[in-house]
N, C-alpha and C positions, 0 to 999 in steps of 0.2 A: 936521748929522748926517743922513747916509738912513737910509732906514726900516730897511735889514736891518742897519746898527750900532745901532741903535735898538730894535730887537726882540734882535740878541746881546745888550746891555746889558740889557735887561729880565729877560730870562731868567738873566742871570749873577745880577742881585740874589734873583732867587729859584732859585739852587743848582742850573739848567742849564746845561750845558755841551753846547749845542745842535751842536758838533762832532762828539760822541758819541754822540748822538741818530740812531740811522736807522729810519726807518719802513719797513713791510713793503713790498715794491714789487707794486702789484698790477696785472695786465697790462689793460690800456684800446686797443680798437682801435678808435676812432669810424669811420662812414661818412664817407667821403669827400664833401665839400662838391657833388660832381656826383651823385653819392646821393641825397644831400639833396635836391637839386634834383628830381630825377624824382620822389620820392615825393611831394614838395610838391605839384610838377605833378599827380602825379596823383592827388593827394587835392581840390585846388583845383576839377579839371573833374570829379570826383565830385560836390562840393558844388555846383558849376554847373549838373549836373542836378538836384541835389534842388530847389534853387532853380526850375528850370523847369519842372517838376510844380508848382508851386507855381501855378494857376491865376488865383486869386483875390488873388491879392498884387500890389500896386503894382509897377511896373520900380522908380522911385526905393528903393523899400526892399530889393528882391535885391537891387540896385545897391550899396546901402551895406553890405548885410550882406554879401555878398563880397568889397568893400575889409575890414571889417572881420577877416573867416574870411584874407584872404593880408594881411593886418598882424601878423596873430597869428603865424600859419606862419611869417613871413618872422621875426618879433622870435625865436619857438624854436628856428630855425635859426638865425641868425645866433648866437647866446650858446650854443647847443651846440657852433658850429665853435669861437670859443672858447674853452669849456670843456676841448674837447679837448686844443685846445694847449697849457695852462697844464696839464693832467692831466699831459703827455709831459713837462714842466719838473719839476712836483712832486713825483711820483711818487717814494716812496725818501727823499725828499730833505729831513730834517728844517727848512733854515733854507730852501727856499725854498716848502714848504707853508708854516712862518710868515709868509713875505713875503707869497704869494700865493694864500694861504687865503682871504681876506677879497674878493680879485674872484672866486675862484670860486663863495663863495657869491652873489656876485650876481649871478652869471649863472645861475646858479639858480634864484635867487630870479626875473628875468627871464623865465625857462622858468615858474615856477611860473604866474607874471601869466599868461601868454600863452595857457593850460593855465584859468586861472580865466575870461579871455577865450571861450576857446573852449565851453566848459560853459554859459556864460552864453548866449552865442551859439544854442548846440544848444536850449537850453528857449525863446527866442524862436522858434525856427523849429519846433519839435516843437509851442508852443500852434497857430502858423498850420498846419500840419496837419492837428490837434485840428478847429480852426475850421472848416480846407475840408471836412474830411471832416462834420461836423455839417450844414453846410450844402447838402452834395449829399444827405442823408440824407431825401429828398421825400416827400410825404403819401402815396404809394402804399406807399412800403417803411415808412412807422411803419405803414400798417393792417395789412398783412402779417406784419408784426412781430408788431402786439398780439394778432392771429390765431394764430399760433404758442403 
């Protein structure tokens, strides 16, 4: 049996008659996957220079936290192009939100990750900020300071 006589059947036993069934259609116009791309792009060499302010920090660790920062990017792009798709299928469409409800929440849920990824990410790099900036903070600017 596939899944959308599977899900009619379910919902027949509970007194839908998912034929009758239309959801409001609501308009969804994603960027275009070449969109995506530029903004990625230029978010990627954004973080590349914050990365390279970054004085006091190992190459091997920018190195990894920027594989990390375009894994992220690249996993929330990919599950939004996605999402889009399956939005342009759904859309309106009582039985095939029921079929296809359930991958778009995990592309979601994917975006969600990649979004808790990136947060995570941001408070690693904002303490080594914290750090360099403490550390450039020398004996002449604390007296100055405490002079003030």
């Amino acid at each position: 049996m596939s899944n959308k006589s599977g899900i009619k059947k379910q919902a027949s036993q509970l007194g839908i008659n998912l034929e009758d069934e239309k959801v409001e259609e609501l308009k969804f116009s994603p960027p275009t996957p070449e969109d995506l791309d530029d903004e990625m792009d230029e978010n990627l060499d954004n973080f590349t220079s914050l990365l390279d302010s970054l004085s006091t920090t190992e190459a091997k660790k920018k190195s990894l936290w920027k594989q990390i920062y375009q894994n992220a990017l690249i996993d929330r792009r990919n599950a939004y192009v996605l999402f889009g798709d399956l939005w342009s299928i759904v859309s309106g469409d009582a039985n095939n939100h029921a079929l296809h409800g359930p991958n778009m929440a995990k592309y979601l849920e994917r975006m969600s990750k990649a979004n808790e990824q990136l947060i995570k990410l941001a408070e690693l790099v904002d303490k080594q900020v914290q750090e360099q900036e403490e550390a450039s903070f020398n004996e002449d600017q604390m007296y100055e300071h405490i002079k003030q």
